[in-house]
FIROVO-655791 format. One line per field, with one value per atom (N, C-alpha, C): residue number from 1; residue in three letters; chain; atom name; x, y, z. Coordinates in pm, whole numbers, always signed. Atoms other than C-alpha are relative to their C-alpha. Layout:
residues N
marke = [NUM,...] .
torza = [ALA,...] .
fifi = [A,...] .
nuro = [CA,...] .
x = [X,...] .
y = [Y,...] .
z = [Z,...] .
***
This chain:
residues 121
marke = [1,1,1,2,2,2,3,3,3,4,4,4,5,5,5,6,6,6,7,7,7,8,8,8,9,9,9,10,10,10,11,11,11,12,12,12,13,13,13,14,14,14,15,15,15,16,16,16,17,17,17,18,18,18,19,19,19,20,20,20,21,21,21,22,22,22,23,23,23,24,24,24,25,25,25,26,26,26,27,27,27,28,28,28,29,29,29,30,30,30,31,31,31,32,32,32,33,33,33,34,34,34,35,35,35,36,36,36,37,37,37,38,38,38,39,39,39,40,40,40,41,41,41,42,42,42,43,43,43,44,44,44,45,45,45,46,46,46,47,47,47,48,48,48,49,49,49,50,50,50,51,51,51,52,52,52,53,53,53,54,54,54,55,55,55,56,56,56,57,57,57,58,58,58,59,59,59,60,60,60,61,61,61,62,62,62,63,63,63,64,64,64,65,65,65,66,66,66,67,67,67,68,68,68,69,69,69,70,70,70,71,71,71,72,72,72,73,73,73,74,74,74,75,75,75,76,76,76,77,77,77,78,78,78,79,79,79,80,80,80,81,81,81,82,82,82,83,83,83,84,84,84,85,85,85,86,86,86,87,87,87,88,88,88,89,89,89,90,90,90,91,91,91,92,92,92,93,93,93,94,94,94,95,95,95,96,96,96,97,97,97,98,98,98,99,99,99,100,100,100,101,101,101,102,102,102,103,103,103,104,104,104,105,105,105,106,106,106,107,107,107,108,108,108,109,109,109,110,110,110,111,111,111,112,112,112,113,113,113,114,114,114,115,115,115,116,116,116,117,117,117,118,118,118,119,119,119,120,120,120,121,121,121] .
torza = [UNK,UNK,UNK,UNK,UNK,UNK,UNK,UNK,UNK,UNK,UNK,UNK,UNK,UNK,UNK,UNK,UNK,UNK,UNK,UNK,UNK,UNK,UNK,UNK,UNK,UNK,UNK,UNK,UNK,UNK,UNK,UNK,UNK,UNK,UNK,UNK,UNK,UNK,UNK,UNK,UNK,UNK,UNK,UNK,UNK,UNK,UNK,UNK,UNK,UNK,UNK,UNK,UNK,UNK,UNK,UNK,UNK,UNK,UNK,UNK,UNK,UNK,UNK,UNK,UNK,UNK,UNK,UNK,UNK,UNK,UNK,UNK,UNK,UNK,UNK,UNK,UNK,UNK,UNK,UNK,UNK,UNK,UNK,UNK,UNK,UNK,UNK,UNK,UNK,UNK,UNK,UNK,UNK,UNK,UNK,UNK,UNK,UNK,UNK,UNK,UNK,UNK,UNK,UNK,UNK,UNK,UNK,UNK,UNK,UNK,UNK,UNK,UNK,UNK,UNK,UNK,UNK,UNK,UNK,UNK,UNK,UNK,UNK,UNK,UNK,UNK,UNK,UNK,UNK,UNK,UNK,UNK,UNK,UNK,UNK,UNK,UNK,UNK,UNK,UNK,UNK,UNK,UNK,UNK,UNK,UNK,UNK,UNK,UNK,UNK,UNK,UNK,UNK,UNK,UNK,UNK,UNK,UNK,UNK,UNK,UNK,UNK,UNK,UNK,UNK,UNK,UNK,UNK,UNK,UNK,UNK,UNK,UNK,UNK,UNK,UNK,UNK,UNK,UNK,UNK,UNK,UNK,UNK,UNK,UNK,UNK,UNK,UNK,UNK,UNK,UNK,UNK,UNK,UNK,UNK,UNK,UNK,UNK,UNK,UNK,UNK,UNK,UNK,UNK,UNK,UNK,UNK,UNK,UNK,UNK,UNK,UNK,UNK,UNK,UNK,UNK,UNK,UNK,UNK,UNK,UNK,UNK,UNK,UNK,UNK,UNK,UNK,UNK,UNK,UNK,UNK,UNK,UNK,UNK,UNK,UNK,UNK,UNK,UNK,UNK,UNK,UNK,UNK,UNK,UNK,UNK,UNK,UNK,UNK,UNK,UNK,UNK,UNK,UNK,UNK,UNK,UNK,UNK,UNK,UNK,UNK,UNK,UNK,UNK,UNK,UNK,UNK,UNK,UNK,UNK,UNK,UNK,UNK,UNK,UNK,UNK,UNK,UNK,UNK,UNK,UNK,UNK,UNK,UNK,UNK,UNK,UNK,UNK,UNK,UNK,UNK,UNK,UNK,UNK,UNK,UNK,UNK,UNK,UNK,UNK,UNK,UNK,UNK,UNK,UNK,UNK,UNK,UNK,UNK,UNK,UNK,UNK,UNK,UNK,UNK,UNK,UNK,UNK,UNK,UNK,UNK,UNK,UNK,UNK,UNK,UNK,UNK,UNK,UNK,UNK,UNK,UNK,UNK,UNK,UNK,UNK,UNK,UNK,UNK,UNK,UNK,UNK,UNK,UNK,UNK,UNK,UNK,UNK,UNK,UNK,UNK,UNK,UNK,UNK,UNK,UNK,UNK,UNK,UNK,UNK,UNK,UNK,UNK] .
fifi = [A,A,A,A,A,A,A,A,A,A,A,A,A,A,A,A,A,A,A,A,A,A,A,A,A,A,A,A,A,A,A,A,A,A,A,A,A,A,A,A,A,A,A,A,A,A,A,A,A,A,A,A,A,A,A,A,A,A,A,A,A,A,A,A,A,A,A,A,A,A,A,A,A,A,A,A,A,A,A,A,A,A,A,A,A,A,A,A,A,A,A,A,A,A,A,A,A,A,A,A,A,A,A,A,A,A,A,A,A,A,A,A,A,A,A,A,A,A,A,A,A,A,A,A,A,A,A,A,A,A,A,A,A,A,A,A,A,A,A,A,A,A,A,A,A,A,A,A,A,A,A,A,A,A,A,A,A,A,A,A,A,A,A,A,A,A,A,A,A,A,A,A,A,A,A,A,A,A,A,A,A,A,A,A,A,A,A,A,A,A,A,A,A,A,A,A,A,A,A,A,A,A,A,A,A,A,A,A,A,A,A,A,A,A,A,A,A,A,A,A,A,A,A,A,A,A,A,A,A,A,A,A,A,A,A,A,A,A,A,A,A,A,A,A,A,A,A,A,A,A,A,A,A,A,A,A,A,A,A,A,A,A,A,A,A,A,A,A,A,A,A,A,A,A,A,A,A,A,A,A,A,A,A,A,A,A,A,A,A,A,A,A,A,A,A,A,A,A,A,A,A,A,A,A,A,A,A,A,A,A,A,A,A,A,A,A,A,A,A,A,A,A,A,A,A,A,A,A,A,A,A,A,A,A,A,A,A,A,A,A,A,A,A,A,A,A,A,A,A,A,A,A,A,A,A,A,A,A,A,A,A,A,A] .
nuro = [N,CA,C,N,CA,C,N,CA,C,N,CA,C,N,CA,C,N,CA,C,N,CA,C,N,CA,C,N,CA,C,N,CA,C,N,CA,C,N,CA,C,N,CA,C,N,CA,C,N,CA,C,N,CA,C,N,CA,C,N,CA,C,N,CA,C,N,CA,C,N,CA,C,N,CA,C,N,CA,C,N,CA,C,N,CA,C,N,CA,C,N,CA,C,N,CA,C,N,CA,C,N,CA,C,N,CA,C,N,CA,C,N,CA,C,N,CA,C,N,CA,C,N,CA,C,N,CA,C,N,CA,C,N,CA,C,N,CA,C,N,CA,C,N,CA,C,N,CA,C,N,CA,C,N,CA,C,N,CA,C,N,CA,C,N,CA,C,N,CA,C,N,CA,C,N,CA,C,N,CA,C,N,CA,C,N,CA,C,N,CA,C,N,CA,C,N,CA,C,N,CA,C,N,CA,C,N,CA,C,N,CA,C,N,CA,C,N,CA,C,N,CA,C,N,CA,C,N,CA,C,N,CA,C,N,CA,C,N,CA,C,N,CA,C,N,CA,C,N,CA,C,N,CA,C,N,CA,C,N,CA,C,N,CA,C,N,CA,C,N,CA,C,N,CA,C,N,CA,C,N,CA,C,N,CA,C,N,CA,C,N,CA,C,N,CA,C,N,CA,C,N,CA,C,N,CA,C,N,CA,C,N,CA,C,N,CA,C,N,CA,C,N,CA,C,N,CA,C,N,CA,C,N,CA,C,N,CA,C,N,CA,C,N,CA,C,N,CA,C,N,CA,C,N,CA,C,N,CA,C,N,CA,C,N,CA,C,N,CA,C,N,CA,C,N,CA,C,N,CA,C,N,CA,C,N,CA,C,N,CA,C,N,CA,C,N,CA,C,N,CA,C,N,CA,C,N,CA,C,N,CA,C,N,CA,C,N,CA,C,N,CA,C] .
x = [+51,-745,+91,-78,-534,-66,+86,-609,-56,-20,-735,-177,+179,-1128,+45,+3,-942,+56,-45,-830,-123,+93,-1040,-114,+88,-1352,-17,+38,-1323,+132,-139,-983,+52,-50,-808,+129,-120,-531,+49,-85,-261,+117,-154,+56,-10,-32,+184,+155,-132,+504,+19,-3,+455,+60,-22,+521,-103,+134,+282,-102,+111,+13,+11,-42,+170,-53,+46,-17,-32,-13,-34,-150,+107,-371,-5,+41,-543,-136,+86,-803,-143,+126,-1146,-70,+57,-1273,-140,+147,-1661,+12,+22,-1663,+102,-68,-1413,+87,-126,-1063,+28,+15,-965,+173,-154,-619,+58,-47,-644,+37,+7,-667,+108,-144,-370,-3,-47,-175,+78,-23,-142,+59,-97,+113,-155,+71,-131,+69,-74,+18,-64,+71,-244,+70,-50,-4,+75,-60,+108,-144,+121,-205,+7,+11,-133,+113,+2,-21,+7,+24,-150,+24,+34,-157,+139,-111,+150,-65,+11,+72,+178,-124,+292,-2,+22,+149,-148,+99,-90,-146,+20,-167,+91,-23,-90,+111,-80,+146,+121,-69,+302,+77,-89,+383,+89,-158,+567,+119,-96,+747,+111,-135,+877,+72,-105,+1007,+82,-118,+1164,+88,-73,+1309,-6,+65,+1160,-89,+74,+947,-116,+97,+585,-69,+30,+512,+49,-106,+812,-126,+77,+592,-162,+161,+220,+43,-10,+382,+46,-22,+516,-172,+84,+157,-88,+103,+0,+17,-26,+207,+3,+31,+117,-174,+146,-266,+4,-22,-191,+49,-31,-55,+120,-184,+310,+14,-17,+441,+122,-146,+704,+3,+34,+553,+95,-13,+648,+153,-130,+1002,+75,-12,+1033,+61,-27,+976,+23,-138,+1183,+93,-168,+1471,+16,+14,+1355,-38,+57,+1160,+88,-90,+1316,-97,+55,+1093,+39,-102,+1343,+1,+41,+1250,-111,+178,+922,+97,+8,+989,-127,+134,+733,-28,+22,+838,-13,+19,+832,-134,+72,+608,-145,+126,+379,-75,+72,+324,-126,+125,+72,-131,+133,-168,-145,+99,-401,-120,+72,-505,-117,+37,-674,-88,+15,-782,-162,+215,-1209,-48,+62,-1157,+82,-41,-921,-90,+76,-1096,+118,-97,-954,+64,-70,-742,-35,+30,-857,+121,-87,-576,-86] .
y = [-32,+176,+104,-62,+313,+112,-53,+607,+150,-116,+961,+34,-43,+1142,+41,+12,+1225,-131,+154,+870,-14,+45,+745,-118,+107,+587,-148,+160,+298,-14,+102,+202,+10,+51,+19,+54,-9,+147,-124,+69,-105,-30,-42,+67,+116,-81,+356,+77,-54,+559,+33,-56,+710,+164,-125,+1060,+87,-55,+1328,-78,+37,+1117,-98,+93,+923,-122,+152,+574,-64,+103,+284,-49,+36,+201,-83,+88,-42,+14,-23,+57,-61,+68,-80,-4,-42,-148,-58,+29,-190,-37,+48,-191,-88,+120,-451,-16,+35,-564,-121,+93,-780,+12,+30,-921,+121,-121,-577,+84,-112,-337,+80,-112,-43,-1,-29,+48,+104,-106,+353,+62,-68,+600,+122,-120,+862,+104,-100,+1180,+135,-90,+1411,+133,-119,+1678,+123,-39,+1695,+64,-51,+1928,-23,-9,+1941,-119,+160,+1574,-95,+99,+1351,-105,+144,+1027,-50,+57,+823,-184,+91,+522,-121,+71,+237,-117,+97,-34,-51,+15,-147,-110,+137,-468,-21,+21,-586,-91,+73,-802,+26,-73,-602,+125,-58,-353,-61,+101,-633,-32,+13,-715,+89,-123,-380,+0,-1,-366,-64,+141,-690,-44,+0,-597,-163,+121,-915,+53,+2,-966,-13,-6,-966,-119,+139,-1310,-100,+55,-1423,+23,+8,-1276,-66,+15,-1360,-211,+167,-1765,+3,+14,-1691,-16,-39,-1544,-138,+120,-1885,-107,+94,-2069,-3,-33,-1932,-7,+20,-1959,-132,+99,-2323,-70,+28,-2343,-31,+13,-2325,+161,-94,-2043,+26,-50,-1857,+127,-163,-1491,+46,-110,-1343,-26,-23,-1466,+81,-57,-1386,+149,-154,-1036,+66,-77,-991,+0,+44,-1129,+132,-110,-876,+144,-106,-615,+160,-103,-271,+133,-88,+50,+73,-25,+221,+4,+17,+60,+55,-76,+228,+145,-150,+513,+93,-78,+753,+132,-97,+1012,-38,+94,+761,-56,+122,+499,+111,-36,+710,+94,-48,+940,-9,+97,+695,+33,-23,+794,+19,-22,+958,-98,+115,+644,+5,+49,+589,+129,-127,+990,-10,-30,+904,-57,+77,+673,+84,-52,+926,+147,-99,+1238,+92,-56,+1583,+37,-11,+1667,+152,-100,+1992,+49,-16,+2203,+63] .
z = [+131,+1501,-65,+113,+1203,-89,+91,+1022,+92,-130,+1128,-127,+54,+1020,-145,+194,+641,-36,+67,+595,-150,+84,+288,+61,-53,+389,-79,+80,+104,+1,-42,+287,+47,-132,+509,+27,-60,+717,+51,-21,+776,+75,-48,+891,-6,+7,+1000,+42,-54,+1013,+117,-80,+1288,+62,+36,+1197,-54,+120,+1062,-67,+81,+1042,-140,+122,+760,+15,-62,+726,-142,+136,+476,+3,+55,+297,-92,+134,+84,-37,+38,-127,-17,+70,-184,-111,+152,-500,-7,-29,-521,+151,-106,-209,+161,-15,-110,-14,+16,-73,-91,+54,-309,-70,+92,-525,-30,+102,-695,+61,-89,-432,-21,-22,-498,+154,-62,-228,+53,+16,-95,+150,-84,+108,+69,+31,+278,+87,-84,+413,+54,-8,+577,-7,-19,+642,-154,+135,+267,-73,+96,+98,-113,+139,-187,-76,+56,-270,+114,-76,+4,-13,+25,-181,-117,+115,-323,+42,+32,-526,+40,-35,-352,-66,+41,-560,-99,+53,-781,+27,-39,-606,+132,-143,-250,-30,+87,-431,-29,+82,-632,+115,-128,-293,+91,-35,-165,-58,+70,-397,-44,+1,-471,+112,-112,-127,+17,-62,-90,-122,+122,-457,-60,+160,-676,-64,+92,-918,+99,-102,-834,-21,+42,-980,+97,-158,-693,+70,-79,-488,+35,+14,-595,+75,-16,-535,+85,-177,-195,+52,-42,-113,-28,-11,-242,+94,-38,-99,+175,-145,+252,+21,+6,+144,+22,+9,+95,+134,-133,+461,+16,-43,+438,+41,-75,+695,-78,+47,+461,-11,+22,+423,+92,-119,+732,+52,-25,+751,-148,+75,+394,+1,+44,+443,+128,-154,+786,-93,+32,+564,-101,+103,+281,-49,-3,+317,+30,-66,+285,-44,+45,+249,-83,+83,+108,-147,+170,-216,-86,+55,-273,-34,+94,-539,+4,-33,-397,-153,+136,-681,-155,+118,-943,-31,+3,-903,+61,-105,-664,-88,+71,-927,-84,+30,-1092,+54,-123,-778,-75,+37,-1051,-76,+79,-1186,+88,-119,-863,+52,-72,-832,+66,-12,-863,+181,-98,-530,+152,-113,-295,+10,-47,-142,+21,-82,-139,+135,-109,+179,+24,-48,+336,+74,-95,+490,+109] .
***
């Protein structure tokens, strides 16, 4: 199990760095994972900015990484719903973390502020 007692309780750990607690989330919205879900960096050890926005959409965090569009991506993702196996070589061939603008992009986070909890040092 992913995630540590300040993880956000309305979401899922996924991945983790394996450093300081650093671990990859996906949000719940009512409740629930869904198309929309942001995607989020969480960094317990960081107080005073825990949370970088990595995506707006589970989608859309792929895509940044594997540097396309997120439309590229949304038609890979069907086309693996549909039962063709292409995701997961896809994003061996592509995937680079690297690409996530944490000071950019992550800045966004506040969109998202009503559903993360503060971080206690």
């Amino acid at each position: 199990q992913l995630g540590y007692e300040s993880t956000p309780r309305d979401a899922v750990a996924f991945g983790s760095m394996g450093v300081d607690g650093v671990h990859y989330l996906i949000l719940k919205l009512d409740g629930k994972i869904c198309d929309h879900s942001p995607v989020i960096q969480f960094s317990p050890m960081d107080f005073s900015s825990p949370y970088s926005l990595l995506g707006h959409t589970f989608a859309e965090y792929l895509a940044t990484a594997c540097g396309v569009d997120t439309e590229e991506m949304r038609k890979l993702i069907e086309r693996e719903r549909a039962g063709e196996s292409v995701l997961a070589g896809f994003l061996r061939d592509h995937f680079n973390h690297e690409r996530l603008d944490l000071d950019g992009f992550g800045s966004q986070i506040t969109e998202y502020a009503d559903l993360l909890p503060p971080v206690d040092p």
